[in-house]
C-alpha positions as CSV (number, residue, x, y, z in Angstrom):
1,X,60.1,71.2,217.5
2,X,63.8,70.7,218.2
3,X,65.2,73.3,220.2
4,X,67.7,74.0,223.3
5,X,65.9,75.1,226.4
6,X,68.6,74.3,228.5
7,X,69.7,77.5,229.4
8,X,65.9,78.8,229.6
9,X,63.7,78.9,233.0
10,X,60.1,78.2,233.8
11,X,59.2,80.4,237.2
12,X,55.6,78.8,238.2
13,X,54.4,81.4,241.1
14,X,51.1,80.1,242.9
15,X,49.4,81.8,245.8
16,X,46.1,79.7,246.9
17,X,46.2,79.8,250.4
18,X,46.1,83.0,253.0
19,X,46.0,84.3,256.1
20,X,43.4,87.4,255.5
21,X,39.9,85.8,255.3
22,X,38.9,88.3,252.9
23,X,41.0,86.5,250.4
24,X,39.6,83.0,249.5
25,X,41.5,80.4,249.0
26,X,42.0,79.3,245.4
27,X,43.7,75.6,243.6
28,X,46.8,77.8,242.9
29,X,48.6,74.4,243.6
30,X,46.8,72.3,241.2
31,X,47.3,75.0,238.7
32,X,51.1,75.5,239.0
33,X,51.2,71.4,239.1
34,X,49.2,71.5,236.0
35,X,51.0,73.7,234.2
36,X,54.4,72.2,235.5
37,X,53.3,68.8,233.5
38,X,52.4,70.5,230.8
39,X,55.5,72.4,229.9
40,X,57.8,68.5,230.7
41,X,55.1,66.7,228.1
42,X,56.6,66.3,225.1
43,X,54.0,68.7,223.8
44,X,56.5,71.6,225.0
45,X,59.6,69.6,225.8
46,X,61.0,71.8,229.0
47,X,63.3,70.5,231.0
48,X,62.3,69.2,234.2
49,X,65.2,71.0,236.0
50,X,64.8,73.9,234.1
51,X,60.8,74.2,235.5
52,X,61.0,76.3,239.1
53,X,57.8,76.1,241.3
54,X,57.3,78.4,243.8
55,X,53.8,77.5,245.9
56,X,52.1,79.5,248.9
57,X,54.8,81.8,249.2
58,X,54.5,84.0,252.7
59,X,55.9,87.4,251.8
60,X,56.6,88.9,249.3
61,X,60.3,89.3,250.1
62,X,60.5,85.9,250.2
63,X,59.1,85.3,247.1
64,X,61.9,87.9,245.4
65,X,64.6,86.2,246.9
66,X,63.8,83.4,245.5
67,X,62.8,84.5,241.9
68,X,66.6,86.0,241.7
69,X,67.7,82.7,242.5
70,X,66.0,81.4,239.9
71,X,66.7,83.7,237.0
72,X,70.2,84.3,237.8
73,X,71.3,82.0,235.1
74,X,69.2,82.5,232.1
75,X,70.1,83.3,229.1
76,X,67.6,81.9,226.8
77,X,63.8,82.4,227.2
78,X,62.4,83.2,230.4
79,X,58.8,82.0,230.9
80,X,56.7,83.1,234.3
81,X,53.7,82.1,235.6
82,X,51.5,83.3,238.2
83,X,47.8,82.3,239.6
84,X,46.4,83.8,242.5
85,X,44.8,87.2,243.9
86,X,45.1,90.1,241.6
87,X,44.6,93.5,244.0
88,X,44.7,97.2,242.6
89,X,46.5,99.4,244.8
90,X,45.1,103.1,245.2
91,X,48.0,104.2,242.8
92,X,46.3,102.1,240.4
93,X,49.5,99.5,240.6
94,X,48.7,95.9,239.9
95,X,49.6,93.7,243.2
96,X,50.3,89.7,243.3
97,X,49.1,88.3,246.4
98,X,51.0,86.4,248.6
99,X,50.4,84.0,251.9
100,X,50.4,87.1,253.6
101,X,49.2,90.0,252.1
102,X,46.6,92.6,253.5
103,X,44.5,93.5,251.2
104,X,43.6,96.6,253.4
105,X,45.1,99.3,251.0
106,X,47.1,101.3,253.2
107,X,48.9,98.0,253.7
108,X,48.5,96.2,250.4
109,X,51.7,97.9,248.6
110,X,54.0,96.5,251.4
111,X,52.6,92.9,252.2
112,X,52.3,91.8,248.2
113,X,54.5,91.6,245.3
114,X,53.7,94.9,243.6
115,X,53.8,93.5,239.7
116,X,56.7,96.3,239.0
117,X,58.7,95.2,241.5
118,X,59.0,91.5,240.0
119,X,59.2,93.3,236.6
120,X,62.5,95.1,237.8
121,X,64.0,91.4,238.7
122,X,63.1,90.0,235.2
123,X,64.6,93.2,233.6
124,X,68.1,92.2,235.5
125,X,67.9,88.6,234.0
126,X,69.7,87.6,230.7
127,X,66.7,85.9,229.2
128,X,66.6,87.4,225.4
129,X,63.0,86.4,225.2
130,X,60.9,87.1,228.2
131,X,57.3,85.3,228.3
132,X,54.6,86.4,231.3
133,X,51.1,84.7,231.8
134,X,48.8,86.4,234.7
135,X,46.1,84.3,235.9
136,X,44.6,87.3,238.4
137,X,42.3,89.6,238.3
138,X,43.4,92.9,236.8
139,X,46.2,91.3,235.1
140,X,45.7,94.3,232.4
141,X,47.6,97.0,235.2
142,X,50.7,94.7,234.3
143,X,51.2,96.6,230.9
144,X,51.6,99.7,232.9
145,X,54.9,98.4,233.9
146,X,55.9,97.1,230.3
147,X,58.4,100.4,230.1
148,X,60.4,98.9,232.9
149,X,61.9,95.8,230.5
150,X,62.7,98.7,227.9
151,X,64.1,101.7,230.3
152,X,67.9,102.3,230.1
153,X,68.3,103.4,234.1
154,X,68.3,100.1,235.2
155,X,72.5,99.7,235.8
156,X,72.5,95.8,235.8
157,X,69.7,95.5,233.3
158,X,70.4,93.1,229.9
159,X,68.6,94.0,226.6
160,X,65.1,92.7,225.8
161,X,64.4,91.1,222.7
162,X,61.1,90.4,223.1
163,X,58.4,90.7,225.6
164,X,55.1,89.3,225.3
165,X,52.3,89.4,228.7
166,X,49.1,87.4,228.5
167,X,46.8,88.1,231.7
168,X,43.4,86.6,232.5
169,X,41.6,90.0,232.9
170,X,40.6,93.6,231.8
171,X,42.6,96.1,234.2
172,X,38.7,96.4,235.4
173,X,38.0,93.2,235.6
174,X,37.9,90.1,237.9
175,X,39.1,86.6,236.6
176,X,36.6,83.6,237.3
177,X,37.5,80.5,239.3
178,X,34.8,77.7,239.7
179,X,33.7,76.9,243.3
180,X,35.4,74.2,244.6
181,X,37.4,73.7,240.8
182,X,40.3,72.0,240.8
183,X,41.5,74.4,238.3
184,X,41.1,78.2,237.4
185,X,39.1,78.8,234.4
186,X,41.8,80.8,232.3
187,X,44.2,78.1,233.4
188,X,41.9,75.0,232.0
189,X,41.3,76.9,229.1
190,X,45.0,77.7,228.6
191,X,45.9,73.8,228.8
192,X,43.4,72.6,227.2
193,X,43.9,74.4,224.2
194,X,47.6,73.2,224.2
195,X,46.8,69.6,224.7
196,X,44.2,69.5,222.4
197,X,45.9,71.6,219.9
198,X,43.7,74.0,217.3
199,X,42.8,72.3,214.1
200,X,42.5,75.6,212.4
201,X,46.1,75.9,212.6
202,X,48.3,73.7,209.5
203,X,51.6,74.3,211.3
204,X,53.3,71.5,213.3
205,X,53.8,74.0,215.9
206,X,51.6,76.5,217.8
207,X,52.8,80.4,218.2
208,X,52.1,81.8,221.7
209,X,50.0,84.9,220.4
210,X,47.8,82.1,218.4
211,X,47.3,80.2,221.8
212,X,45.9,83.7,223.1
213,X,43.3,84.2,220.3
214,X,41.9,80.7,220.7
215,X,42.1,81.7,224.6
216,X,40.0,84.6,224.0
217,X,37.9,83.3,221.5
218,X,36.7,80.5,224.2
219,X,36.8,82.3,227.1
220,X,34.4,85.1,225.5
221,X,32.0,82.5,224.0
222,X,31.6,80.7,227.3
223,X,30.9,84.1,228.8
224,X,34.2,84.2,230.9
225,X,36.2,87.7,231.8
226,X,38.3,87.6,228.6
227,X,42.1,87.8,228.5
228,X,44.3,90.5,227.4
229,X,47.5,91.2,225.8
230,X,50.3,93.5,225.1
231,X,54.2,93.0,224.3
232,X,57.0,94.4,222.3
233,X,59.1,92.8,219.7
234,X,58.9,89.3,218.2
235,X,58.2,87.5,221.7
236,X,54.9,86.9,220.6
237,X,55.5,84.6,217.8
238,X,57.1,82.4,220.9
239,X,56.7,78.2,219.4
240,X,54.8,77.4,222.8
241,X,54.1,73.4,221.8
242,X,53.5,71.1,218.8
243,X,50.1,71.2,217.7
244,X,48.4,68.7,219.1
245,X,45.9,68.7,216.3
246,X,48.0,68.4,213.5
247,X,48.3,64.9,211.8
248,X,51.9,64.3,213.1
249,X,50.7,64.6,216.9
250,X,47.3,63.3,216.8
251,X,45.1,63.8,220.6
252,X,41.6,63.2,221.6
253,X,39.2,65.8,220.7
254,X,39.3,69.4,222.8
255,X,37.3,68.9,226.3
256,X,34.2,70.9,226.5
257,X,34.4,74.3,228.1
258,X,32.3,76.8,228.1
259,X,29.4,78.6,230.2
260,X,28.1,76.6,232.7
261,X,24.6,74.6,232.1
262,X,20.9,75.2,234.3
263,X,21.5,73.7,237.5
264,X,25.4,73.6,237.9
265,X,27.3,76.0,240.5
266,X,27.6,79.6,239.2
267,X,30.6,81.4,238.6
268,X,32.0,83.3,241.2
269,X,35.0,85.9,241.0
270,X,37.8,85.1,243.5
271,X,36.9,88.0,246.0
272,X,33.3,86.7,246.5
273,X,33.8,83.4,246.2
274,X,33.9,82.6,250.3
275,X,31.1,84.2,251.2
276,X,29.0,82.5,248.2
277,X,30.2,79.1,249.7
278,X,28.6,79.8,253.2
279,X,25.5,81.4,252.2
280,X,24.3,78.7,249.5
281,X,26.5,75.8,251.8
282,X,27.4,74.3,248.6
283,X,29.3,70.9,248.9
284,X,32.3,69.9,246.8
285,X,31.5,69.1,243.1
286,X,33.5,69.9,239.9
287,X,31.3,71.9,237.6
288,X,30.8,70.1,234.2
289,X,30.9,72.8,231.2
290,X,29.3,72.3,227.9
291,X,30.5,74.8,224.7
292,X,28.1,76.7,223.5
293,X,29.2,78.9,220.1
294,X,27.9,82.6,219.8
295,X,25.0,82.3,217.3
296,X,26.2,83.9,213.7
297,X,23.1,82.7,211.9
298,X,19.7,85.0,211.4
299,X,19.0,87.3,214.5
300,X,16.7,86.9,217.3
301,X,15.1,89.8,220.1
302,X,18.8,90.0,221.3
303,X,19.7,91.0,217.6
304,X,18.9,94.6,217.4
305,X,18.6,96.6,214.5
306,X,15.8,94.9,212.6
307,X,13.3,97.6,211.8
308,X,16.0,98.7,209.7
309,X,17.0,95.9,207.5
310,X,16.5,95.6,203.6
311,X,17.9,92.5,203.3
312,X,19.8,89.5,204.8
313,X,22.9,89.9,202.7
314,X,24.9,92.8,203.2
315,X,27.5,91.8,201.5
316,X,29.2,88.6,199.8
317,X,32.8,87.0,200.5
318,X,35.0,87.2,197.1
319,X,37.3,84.2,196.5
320,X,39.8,82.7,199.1
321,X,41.2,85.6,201.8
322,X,44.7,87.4,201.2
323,X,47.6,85.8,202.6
324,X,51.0,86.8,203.0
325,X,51.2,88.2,206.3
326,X,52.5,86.2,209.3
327,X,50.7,88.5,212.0
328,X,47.7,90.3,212.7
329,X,46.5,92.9,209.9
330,X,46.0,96.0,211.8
331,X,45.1,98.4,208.6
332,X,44.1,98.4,205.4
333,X,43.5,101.1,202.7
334,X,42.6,101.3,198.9
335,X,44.9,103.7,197.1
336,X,42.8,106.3,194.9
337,X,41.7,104.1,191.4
338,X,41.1,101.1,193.9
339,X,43.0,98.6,191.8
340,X,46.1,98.6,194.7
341,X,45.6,97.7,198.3
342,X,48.1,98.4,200.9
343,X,48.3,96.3,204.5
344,X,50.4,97.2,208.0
345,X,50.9,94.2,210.6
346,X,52.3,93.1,213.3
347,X,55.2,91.5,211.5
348,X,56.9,94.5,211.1
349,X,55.8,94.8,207.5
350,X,53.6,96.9,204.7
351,X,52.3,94.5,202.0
352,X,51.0,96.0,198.8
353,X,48.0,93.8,196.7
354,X,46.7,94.0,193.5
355,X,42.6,94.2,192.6
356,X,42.5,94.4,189.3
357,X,40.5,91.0,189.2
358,X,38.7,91.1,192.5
359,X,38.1,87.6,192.1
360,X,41.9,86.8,192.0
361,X,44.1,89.5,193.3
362,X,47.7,89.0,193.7
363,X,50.5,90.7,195.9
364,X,52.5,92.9,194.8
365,X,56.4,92.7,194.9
366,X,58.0,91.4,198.4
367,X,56.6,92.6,201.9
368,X,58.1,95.9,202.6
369,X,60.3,96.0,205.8
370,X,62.2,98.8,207.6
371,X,60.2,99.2,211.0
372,X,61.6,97.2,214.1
373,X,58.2,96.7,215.5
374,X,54.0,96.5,214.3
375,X,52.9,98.8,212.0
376,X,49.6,99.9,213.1
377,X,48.5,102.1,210.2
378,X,48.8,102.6,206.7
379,X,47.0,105.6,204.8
380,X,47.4,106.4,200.7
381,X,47.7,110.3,200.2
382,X,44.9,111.8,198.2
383,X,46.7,111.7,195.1
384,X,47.7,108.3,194.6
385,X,51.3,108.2,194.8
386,X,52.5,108.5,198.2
387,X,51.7,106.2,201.9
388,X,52.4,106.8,204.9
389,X,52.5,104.3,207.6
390,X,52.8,104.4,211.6
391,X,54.3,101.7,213.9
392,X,54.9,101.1,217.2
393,X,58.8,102.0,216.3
394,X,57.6,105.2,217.1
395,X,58.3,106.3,213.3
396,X,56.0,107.6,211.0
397,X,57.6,107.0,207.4
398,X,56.4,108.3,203.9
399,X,57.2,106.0,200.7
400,X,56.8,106.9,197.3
401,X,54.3,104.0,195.4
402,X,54.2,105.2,192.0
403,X,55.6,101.7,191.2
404,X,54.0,99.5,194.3
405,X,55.9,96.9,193.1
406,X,58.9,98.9,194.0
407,X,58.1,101.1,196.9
408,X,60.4,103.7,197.7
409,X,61.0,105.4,201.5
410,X,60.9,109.2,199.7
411,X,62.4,110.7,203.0
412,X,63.4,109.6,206.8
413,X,61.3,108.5,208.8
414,X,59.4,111.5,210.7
415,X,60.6,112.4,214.0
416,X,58.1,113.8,217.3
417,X,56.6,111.3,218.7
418,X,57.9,109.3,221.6
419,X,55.4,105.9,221.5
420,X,54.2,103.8,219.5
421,X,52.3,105.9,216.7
422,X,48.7,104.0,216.4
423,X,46.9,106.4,213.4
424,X,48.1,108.9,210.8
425,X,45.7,110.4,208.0
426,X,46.0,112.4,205.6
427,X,44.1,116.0,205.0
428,X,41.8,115.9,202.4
429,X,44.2,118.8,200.4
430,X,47.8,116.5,201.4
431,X,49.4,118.7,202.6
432,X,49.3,118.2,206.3
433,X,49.8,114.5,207.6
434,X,48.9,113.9,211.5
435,X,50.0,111.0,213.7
436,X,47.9,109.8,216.8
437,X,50.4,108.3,219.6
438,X,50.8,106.5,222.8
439,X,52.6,109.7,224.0
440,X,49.1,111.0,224.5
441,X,49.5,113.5,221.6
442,X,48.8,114.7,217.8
443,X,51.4,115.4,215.7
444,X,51.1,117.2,212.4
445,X,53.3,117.5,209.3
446,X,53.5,119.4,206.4
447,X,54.3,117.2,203.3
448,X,54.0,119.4,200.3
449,X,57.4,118.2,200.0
450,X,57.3,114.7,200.9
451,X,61.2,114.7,200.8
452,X,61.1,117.2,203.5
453,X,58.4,116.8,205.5
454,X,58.5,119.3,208.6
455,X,56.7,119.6,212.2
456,X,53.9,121.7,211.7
457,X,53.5,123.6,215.3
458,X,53.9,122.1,219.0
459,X,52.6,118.8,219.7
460,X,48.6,118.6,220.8
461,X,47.4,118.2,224.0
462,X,43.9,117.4,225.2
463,X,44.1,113.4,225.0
464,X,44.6,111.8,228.9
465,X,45.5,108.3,227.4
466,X,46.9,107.5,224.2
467,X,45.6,108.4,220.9
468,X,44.9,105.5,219.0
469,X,43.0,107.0,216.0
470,X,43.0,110.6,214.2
471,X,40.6,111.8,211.0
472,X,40.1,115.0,208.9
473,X,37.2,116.0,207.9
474,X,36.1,117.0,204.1
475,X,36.5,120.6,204.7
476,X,40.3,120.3,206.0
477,X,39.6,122.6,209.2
478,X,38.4,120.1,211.8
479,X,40.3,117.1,213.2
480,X,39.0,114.1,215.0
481,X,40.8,111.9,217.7
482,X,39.8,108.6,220.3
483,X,41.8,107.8,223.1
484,X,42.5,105.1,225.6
485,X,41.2,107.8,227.4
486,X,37.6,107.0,226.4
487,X,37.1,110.6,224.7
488,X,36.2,111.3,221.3
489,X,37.1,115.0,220.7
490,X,37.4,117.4,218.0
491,X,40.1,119.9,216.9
492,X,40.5,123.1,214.8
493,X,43.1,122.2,212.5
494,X,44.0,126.2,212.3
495,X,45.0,126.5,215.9
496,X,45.3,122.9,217.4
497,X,46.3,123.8,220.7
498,X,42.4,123.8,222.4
499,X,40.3,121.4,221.2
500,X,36.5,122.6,220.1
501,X,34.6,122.2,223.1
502,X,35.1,119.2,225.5
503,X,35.1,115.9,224.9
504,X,31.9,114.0,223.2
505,X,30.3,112.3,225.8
506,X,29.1,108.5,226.4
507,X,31.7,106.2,225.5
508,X,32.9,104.0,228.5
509,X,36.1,102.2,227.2
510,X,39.0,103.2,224.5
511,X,37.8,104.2,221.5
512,X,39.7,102.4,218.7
513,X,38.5,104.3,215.7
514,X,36.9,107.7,214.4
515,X,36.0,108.7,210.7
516,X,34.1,111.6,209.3
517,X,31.5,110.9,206.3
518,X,32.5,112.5,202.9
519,X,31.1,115.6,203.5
520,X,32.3,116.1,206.9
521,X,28.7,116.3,208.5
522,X,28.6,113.1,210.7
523,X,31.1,111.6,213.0
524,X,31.2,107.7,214.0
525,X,33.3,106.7,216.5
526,X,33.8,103.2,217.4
527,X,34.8,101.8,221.1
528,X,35.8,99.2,223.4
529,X,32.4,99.0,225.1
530,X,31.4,97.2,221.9
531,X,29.2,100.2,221.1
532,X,29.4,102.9,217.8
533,X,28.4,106.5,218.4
534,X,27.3,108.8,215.4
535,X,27.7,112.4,215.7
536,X,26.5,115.3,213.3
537,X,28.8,117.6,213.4
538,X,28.2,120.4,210.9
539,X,28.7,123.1,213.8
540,X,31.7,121.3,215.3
541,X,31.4,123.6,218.4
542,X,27.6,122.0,219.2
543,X,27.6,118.6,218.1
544,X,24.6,116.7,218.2
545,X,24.2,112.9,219.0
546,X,22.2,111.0,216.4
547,X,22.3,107.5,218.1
548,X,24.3,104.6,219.2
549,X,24.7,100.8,217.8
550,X,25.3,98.3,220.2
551,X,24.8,94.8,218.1
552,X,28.4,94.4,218.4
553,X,29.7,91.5,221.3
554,X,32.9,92.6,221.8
555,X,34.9,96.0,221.1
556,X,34.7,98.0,217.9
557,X,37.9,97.9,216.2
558,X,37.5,100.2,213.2
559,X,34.9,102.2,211.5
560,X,34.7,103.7,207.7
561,X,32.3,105.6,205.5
562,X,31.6,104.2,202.0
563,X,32.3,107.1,199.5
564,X,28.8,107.9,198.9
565,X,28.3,108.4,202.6
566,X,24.8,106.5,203.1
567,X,27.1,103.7,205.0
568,X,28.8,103.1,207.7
569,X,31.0,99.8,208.0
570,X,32.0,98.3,211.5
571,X,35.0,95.7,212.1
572,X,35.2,94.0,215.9
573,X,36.7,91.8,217.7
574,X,33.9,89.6,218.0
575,X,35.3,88.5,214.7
576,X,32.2,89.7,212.5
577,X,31.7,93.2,210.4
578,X,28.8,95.1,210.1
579,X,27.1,97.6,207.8
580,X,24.5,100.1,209.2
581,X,22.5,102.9,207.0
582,X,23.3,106.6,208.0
583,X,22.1,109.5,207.5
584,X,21.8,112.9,209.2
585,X,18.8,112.7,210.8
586,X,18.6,109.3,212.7
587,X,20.9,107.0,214.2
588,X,22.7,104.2,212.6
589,X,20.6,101.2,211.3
590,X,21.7,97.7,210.5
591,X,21.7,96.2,206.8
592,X,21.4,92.8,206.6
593,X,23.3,90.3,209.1
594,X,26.8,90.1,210.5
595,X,29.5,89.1,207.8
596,X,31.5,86.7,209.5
597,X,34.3,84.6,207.9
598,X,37.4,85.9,209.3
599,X,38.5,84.1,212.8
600,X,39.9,86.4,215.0
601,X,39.2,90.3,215.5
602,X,38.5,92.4,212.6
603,X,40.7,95.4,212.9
604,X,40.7,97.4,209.7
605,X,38.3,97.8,207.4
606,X,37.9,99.6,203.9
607,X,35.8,100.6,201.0
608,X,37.0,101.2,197.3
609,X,36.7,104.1,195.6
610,X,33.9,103.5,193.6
611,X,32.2,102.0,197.0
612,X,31.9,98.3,195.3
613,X,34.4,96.5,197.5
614,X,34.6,96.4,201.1
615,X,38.4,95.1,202.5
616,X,39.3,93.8,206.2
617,X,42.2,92.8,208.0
618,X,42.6,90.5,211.0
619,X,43.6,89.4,213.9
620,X,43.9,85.7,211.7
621,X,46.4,87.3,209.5
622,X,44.2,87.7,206.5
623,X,42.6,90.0,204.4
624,X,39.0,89.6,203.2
625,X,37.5,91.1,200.2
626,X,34.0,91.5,199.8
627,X,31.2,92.8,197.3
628,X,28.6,95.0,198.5
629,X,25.2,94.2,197.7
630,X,23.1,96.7,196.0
């Protein structure tokens, strides 16, 4: 991995010791000095002068003063680090600790380096490529202050090619620090997976976003507060290290980590992890961690869903998974015949596949650029010859695919939204298109004339949080969203501007993905709180909750109704997929067990027309194909 870091910076922020006794003291040293030797090993190949540690810092204008310093002559990639006390301020603002912070709130936003504030000094910097990693607790508030690298107010502010933030914890959440560890547990993990390497990877060299999803992956599976991400632009793709694990840099084997064994010293979050000390008087000892994988085989009690199963194979894995893309698959949809598939990723591109042989498909043509950033969703139009697709570009675009092999953008891309557009659809007719957005709203189009597709009213309102998925039902009058607001609500598509009713109760996290069945009587709706809620819906204006499924581990990703109706499919990010029996009577019941074989979070998934195939996209960059049992 031969490149020129010399005019790059490392910025290695550590807070472990303060003055407030209601902030324990943490190995924020250790960590930065960690970290520090990681980034000079010839692993990563940083300059030892171009590596900035900044430890126990007492204020936080202390600490600005000197990150300026630092930054003031970058120009390549800037990389910072920071390990300590994560605090939410009653504005909901994400605050780093320093020596002196009080955590009292009144005071908190003046004695700690508010997150935005240090994000204001990066913005100023030169660095094209700007990498963040949060080892705190709440280190998901950060993103609220990702529109401060892109806002054009900033006088002295340089252009951003990419920006990619990794953070040890849910905005809710606390990260996990061992008592008396020498080390943080995101921070072991994190070097540990870069020393080792990750033998699933063939590349010489590891991406930083791959680094994440073996992050997550272990952190989840040994119980841990799992880490989060967000970014914009290529930054993610970031060459961290050499992988250890390929043949050219052979290493030992990875270091057990995981949950910790009967009898070893529990885990504590940072805030509680004083008082623990005193009232068990624990002595020093390093806890000694032992992996332990999530069980994918046959199901136990903790497996629910069994009345209902007809038989352990659900479905079956066709031939080797789709590749192509050099990202995460975030949609996939079968164009009406089901012999063409169409996938959006995070590369920025729309890949088209053909089925004709299931066993062997093929891709079609060359990936289909034109947006600048991930495209989120792709959708065929009823009849076959037209897709839309949605990306974070903001741009919803329509192309004409009577010839797939040579796609064709058959007007400009639609203007209205102003975010990242996360879900369009289609109405069952085609003649209206809507668009789901990080702007909080719905959009809708008329397309009857796909060259001249027009704004169809004023935007939708009703969504507190961003709209990350939209649906129509069969009958073309009632729309379905999910938010990052948590709410599932429905819409008359005739007058849009008051949703029917209020929101549908009981989700507790985003929900990711909504779909009506085939004939419009059920809703399922699938969430961050790892749960999928079905609705029957035939009188919109009372709908009544069937039942929930909650076999899941980690958030559902994406939801979808085989054409018959009698199934629902799951994709998560506890990398499996699931098929449940539905009907409009009772809740959803499981069929069979988990398919697992993708390795990283499922976040599309698809059936055929005829309701033969199932497809799914990942987090792995792959599509899988399977064949329904019967």
């Amino acid at each position: 991995m031969e490149r020129d870091l010399s005019s790059s910076r490392a910025i290695l922020i550590g807070n472990g010791v303060y003055a407030d006794l209601g902030l324990p003291n943490l190995p924020a040293a250790q960590c930065v000095s960690a970290i520090a030797d990681l980034l000079t090993s010839e692993l990563c190949g940083w300059p030892a002068e171009r590596v900035t540690c900044l430890v126990d810092m007492a204020s936080p204008d202390a600490l600005a003063r000197k990150v300026i310093k630092a930054v003031s002559d970058v120009q390549g990639t800037l990389l910072v680090y920071y390990v300590g006390h994560g605090l939410r301020t009653s504005e909901g603002q994400l605050a780093l600790t320093v020596g002196d912070t009080d955590p009292r709130w009144r005071a908190l936003p003046y004695t700690a380096m508010l997150y935005e504030s240090l994000a204001k000094i990066l913005r100023g910097c030169r660095a094209e490529t700007k990498l963040v990693l949060l080892d705190c607790c709440h280190a998901e508030l950060a993103t609220k202050s990702n529109h401060v690298f892109q806002s054009a107010d900033v006088e002295e502010a340089h252009p951003v090619e990419g920006l990619y933030v990794i953070g040890a914890s849910a905005s809710t959440k606390k990260a996990k620090t061992p008592v008396n560890g020498t080390l943080t547990y995101f921070t072991k993990a994190f070097l540990d997976i870069v020393s080792n390497g990750i033998r699933e990877v063939s590349a010489p060299h590891l991406r930083l976003d791959r680094i994440f999803l073996e992050l997550h992956a272990r952190l989840r599976d040994a119980g841990l507060p799992e880490p989060v991400e967000s970014g914009a632009r290529g930054a993610h793709g970031f060459l961290f290290a050499r992988n250890a694990a390929h043949p050219d840099h052979p290493r030992k084997p990875p270091e057990p980590f995981a949950q910790p064994v009967a009898g070893q010293l529990p885990l504590l979050d940072r805030r509680t992890l004083l008082s623990a000390v005193g009232a068990a008087g624990l002595t020093a000892a390093n806890t000694v961690l032992t992996l332990t994988r999530r069980r994918t085989g046959p199901a136990t009690t903790s497996d629910r869903g069994a009345p209902g199963r007809t038989s352990n194979a659900a479905a079956a894995s066709l031939g080797q998974p789709l590749l192509g893309h050099t990202d995460r698959i975030y949609s996939v949809a079968f164009r009406p015949g089901g012999h063409v598939l169409a996938s959006g990723s995070r590369d920025q591109t729309v890949r088209f596949w053909d089925l004709t042989d299931p066993l062997h498909p093929t891709p079609i043509g060359l990936p289909l650029d034109g947006h600048t950033d991930t495209v989120y969703s792709v959708v065929f139009h009823p009849g076959g010859n037209l897709l839309a697709d949605a990306s974070a570009d903001q741009k919803v675009r329509l192309l004409n695919v009577t010839a797939p092999a040579k796609p064709a953008v058959a007007s400009r891309p639609t203007t209205g939204h102003t975010d990242a557009v996360f879900s369009v659809a289609f109405s069952p007719s085609g003649d209206l298109l809507a668009g789901g957005s990080g702007d909080r709203t719905i959009r809708l189009w008329n397309v009857t004339d796909s060259a001249h597709p027009t704004l169809v009213g004023t935007p939708v309102y009703g969504h507190t949080d961003a709209v990350l998925s939209v649906a129509f039902s069969h009958e073309e009058s009632v729309m379905g969203s999910g938010g990052s607001d948590h709410a599932v609500r429905l819409w008359n598509v005739a007058d849009p501007l008051a949703p029917i009713g209020p929101a549908l109760p009981g989700h507790t996290d985003r929900v990711y993905s909504v779909t009506f069945s085939p004939n419009g009587h059920l809703l399922a709706s699938g969430s961050g709180d790892r749960t999928i809620r079905l609705w029957k819906v035939t009188d919109p204006a009372r709908p009544v909750l069937l039942g929930n499924a909650t076999e899941h581990n980690d958030a559902v990703n994406t939801v979808a109704f085989s054409p018959s109706g009698q199934v629902l499919v799951s994709g998560s990010s506890d990398n499996t997929i699931r098929l449940w029996r539905v009907s409009e009577s009772t809740g959803p019941v499981a069929i069979g067990y988990p398919l697992t074989g993708h390795h990283g979070a499922v976040y599309s998934v698809a059936f055929s027309p005829d309701g033969n195939l199932l497809a799914s996209g990942s987090a792995d960059q792959t599509i899988r194909l399977w064949k329904l049992a019967r």
